[in-house]
PyMOL commands that place a pseudoatom at each C-alpha (Angstrom):
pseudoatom trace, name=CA, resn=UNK, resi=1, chain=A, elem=C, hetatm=0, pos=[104.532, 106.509, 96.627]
pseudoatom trace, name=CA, resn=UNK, resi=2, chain=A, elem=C, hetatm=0, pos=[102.716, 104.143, 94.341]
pseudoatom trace, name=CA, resn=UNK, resi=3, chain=A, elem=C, hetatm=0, pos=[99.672, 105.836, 93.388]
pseudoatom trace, name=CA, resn=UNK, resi=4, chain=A, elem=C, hetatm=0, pos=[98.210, 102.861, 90.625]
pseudoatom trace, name=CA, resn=UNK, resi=5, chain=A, elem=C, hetatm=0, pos=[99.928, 100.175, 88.708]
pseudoatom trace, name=CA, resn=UNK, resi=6, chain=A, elem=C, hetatm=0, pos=[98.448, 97.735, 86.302]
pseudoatom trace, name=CA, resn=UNK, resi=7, chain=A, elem=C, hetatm=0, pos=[99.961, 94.086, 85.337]
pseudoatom trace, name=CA, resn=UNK, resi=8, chain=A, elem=C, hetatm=0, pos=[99.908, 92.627, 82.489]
pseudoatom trace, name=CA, resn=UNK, resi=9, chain=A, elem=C, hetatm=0, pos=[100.289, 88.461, 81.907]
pseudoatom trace, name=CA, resn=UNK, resi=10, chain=A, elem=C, hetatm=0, pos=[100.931, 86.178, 78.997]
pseudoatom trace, name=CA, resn=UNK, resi=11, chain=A, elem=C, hetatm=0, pos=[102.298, 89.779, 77.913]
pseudoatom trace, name=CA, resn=UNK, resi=12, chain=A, elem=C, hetatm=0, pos=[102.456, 89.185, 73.909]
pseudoatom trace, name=CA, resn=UNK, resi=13, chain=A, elem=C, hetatm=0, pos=[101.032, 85.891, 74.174]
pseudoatom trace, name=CA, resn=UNK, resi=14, chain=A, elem=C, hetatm=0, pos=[104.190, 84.540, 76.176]
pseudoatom trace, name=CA, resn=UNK, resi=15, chain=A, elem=C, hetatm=0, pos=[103.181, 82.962, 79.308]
pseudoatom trace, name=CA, resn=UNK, resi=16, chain=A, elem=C, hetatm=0, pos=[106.463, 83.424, 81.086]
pseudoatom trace, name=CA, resn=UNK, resi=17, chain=A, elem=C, hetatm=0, pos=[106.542, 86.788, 79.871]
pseudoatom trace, name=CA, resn=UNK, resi=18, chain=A, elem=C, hetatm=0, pos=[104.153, 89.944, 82.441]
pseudoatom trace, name=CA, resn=UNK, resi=19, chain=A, elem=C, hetatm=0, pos=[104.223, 93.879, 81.733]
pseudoatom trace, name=CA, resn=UNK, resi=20, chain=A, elem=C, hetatm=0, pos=[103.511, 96.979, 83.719]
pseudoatom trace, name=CA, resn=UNK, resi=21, chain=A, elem=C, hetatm=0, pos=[103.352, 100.106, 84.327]
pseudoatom trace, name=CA, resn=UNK, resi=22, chain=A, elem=C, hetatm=0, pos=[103.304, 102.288, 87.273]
pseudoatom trace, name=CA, resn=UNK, resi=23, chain=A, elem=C, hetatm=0, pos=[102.496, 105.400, 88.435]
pseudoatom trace, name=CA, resn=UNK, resi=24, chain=A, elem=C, hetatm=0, pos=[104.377, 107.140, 91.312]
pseudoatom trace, name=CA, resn=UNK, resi=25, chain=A, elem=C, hetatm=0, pos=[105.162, 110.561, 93.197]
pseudoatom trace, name=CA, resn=UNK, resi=26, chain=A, elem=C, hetatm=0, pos=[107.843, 110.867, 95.318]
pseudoatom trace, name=CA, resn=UNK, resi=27, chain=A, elem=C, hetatm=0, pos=[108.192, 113.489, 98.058]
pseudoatom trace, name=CA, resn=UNK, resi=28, chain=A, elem=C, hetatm=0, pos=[111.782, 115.561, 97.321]
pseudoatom trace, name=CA, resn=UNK, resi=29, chain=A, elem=C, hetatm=0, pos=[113.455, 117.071, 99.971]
pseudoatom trace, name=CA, resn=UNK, resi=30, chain=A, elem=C, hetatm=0, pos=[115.589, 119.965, 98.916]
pseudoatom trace, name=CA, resn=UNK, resi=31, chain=A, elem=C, hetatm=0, pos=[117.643, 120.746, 102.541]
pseudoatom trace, name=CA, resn=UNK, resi=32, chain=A, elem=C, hetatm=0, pos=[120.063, 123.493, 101.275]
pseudoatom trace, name=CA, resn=UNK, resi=33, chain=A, elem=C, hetatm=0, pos=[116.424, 125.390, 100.440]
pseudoatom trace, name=CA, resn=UNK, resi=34, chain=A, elem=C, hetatm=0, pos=[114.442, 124.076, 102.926]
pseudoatom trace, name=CA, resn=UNK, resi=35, chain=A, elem=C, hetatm=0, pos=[111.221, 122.783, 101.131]
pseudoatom trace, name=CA, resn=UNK, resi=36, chain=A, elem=C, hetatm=0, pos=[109.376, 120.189, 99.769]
pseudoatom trace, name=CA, resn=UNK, resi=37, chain=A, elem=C, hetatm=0, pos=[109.062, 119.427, 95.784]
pseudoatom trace, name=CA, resn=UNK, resi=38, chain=A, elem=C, hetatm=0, pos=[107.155, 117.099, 94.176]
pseudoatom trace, name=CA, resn=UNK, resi=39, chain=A, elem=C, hetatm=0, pos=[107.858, 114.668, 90.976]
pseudoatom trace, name=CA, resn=UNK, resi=40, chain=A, elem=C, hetatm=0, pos=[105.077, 112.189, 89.026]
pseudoatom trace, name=CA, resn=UNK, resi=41, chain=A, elem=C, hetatm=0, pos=[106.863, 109.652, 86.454]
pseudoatom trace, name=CA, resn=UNK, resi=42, chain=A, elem=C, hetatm=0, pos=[105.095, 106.254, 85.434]
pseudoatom trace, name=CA, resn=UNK, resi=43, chain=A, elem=C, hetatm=0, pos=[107.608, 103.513, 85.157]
pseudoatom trace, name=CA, resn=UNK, resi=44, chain=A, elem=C, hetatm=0, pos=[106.952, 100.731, 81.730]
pseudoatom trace, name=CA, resn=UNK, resi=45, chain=A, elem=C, hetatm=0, pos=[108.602, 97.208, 82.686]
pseudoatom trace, name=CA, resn=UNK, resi=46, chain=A, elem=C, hetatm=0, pos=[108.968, 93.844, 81.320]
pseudoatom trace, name=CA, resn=UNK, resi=47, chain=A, elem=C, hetatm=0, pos=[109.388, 90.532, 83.528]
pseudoatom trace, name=CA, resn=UNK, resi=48, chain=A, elem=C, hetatm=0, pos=[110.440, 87.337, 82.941]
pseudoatom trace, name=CA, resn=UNK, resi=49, chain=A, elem=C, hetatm=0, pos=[109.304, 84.207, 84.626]
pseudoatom trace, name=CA, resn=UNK, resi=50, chain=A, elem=C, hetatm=0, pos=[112.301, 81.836, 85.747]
pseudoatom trace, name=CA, resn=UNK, resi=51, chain=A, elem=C, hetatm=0, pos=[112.507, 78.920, 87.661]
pseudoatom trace, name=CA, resn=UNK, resi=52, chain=A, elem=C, hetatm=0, pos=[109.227, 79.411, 88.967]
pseudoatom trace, name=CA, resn=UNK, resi=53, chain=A, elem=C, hetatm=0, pos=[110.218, 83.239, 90.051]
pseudoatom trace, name=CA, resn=UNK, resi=54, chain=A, elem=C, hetatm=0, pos=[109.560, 86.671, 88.090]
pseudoatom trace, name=CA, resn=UNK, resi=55, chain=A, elem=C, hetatm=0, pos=[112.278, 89.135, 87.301]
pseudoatom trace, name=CA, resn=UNK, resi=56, chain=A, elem=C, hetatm=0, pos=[113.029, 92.735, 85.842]
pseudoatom trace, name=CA, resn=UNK, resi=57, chain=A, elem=C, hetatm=0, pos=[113.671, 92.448, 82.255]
pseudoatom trace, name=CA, resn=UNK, resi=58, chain=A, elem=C, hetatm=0, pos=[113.572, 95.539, 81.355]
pseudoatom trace, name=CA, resn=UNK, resi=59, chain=A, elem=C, hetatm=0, pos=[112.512, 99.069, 83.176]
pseudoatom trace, name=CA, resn=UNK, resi=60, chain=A, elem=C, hetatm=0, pos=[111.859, 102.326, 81.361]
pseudoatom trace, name=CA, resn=UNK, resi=61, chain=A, elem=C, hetatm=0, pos=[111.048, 105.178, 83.550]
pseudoatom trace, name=CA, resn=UNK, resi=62, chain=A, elem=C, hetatm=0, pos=[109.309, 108.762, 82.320]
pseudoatom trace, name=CA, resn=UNK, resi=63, chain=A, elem=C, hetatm=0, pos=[108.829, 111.707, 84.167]
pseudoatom trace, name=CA, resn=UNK, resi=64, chain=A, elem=C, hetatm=0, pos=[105.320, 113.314, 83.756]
pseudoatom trace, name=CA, resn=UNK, resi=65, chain=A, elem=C, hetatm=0, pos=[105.524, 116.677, 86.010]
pseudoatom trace, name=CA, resn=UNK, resi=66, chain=A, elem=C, hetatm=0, pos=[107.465, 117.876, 89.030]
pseudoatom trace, name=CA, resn=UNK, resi=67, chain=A, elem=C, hetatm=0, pos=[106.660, 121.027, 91.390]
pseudoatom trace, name=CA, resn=UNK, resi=68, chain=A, elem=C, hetatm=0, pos=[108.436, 123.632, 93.279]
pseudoatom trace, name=CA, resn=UNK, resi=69, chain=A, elem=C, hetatm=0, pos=[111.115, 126.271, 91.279]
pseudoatom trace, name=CA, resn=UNK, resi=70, chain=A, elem=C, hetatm=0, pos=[111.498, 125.050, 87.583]
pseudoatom trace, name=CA, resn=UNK, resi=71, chain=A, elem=C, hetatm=0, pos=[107.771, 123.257, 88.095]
pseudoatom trace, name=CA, resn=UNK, resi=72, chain=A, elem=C, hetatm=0, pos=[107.372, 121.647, 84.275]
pseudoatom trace, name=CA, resn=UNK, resi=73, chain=A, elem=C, hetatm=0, pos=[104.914, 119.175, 82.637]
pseudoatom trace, name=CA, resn=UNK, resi=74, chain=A, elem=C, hetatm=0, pos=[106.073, 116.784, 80.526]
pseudoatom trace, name=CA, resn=UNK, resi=75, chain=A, elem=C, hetatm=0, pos=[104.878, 114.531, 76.900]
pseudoatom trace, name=CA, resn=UNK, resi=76, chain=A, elem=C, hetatm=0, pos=[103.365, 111.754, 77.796]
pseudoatom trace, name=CA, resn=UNK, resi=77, chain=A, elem=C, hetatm=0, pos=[105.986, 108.915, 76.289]
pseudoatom trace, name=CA, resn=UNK, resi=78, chain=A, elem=C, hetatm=0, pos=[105.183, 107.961, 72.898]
pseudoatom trace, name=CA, resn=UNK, resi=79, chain=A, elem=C, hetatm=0, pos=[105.932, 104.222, 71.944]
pseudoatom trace, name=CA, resn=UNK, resi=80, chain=A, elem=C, hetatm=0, pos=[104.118, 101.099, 73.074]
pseudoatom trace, name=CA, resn=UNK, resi=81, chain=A, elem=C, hetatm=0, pos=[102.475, 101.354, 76.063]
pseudoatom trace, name=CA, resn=UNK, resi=82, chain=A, elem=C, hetatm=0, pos=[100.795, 98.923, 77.862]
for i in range(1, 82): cmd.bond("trace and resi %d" % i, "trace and resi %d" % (i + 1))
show_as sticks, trace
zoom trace
């Protein structure tokens, strides 16, 4: 599930060039235990404009936390965020 993304255009001045990021949680379904678990990443990507059409460039995914037995919260990523 998408719970906010942000775009970016003309991304470093480049008008064929957009970047993003995205935060998400997706619903894990463990059958051998029988439950539910949880996981929150935000995804950094690049697009490229061609032909009139955008494309991935490049994706980076992080994960931020995750529920259920080995529940964990993680660094945000260091680097250049947009």
């Amino acid at each position: 599930m998408i719970l906010n993304t942000r775009i970016f255009l003309n991304h470093d001045g480049d008008p064929d060039q957009a970047a993003a990021r995205m935060y998400i949680n997706e619903l894990r379904h463990d059958q051998t235990a029988g439950r539910f678990t949880h996981a929150y990443g935000i995804y950094h990507d690049i697009y490229r404009r061609r032909d009139g059409r955008w494309w991935f460039a490049q994706r980076r995914y992080s994960s931020l936390a995750r529920t259920g037995r080995d529940a964990e919260v993680f660094d945000f990523p260091a680097g250049n965020q947009f």
